[in-house]
SEVEX-732523 format. One line per 2 residues: number of its first residue (from 1); for each residue x, y, z of C-alpha. Coordinates in steps of 0.05 Angstrom, whole numbers, padded with zeros to 5 digits. Example, Ala and Ser with C-alpha at 12.3 -4.5 7.8 and 13.67 -1.06 7.14 Angstrom:
# residues 2
1) 00246,-00090,00156  00273,-00021,00143
This chain:
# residues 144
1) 00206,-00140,-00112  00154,-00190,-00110
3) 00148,-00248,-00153  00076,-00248,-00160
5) 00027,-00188,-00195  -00042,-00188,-00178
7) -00080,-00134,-00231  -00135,-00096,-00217
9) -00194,-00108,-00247  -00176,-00037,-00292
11) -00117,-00070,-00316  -00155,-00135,-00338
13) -00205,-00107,-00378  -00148,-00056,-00408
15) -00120,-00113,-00425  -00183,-00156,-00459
17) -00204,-00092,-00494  -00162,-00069,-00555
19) -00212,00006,-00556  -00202,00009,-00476
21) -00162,00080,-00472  -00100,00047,-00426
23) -00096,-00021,-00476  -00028,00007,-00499
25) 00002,00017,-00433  -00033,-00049,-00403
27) 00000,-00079,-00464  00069,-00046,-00442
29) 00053,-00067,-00375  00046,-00134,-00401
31) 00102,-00144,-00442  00154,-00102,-00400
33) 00143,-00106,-00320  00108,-00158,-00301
35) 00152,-00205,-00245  00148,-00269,-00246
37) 00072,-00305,-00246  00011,-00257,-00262
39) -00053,-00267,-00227  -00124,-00259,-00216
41) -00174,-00263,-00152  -00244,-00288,-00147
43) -00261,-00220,-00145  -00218,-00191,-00211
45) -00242,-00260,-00246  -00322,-00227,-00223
47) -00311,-00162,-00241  -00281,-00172,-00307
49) -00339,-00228,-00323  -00385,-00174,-00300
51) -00349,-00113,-00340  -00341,-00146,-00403
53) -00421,-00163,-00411  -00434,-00094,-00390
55) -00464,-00053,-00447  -00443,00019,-00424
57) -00375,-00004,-00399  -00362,-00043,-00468
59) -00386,00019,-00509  -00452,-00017,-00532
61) -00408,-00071,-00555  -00402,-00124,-00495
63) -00389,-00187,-00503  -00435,-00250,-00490
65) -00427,-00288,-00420  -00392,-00347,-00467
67) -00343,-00294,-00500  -00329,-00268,-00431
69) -00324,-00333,-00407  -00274,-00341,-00461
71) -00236,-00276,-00450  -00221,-00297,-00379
73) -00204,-00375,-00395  -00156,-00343,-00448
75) -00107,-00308,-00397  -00121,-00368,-00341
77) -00094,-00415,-00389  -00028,-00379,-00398
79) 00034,-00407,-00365  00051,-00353,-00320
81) -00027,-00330,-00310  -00052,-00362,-00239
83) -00100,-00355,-00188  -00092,-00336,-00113
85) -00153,-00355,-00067  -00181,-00328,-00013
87) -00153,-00335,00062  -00169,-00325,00128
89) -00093,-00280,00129  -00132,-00237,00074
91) -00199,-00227,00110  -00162,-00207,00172
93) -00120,-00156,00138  -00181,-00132,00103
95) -00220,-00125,00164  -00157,-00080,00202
97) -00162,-00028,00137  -00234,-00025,00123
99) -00251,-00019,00201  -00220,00054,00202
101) -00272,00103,00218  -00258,00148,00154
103) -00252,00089,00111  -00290,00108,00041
105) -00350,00061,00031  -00339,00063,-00052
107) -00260,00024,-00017  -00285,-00047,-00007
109) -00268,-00071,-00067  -00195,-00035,-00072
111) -00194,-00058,00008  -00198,-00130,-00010
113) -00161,-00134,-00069  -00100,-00100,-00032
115) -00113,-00153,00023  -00108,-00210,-00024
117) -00042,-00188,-00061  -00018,-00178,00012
119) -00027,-00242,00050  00007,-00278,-00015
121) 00072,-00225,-00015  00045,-00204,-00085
123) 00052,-00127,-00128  -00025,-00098,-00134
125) -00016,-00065,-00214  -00065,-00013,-00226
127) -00094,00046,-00258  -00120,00067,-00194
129) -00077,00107,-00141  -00121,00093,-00090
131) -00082,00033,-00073  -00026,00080,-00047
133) -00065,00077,00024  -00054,00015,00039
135) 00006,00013,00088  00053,-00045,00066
137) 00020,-00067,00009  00074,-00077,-00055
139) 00041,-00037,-00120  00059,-00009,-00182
141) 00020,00049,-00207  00012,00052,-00282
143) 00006,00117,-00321  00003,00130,-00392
């Protein structure tokens, strides 16, 4: 099992939000089976930025760019919360799964995530089954 979780961007902003409908099994998630350190990517650190000030996503509700700023500096400040960067071991793998020819265009983000969590040996944790397609790649899908 690897020692090292990197969340999809799902997970994150189940996590931030207490109305999201998965908060209680991101919570679970959370609390129960995470291994080891927990971590985000440029692109889940983005996306969630992105999400959070997003007025349809956040139910006309979202937050300003300093709360979301805030949200993200929350969980980056937490001792087993760190962040994996990007690599050259990443781009290639991304590059070998996206090049397929029936490779789904609405993938690239899913694509690279998967890449990242599998040049550093780390779990992908999402919402999202579509992560199952990635040969080799470590990942727990959550359910309710």
């Amino acid at each position: 099992m690897a020692a090292l979780d990197l969340p999809d961007l799902n997970l994150w902003l189940a996590l931030v939000d207490p109305d999201h409908a998965h908060h209680a099994r991101a919570r679970r998630y959370w609390e129960q089976e995470a291994v080891g350190d927990i971590a985000f990517c440029r692109v889940t650190m983005l996306g969630l930025l992105r999400l959070l000030t997003n007025t349809r996503v956040m139910r006309d509700a979202p937050f300003t760019p300093d709360e979301a700023w805030n949200a993200y500096h929350t969980f980056a400040a937490l001792p087993e919360v760190r962040f994996v960067e990007d690599s050259l071991v990443a781009e290639n793998q991304f590059e070998r799964w996206s090049r397929r020819p029936d490779f789904p265009a609405h993938r690239w983000t899913d694509a690279w995530i998967a890449a990242i969590a599998w040049s550093a040996d780390a779990r992908v944790v999402s919402f999202d089954a579509d992560f199952t397609t990635f040969p080799q790649l470590k990942f727990l899908h959550l359910r309710r």
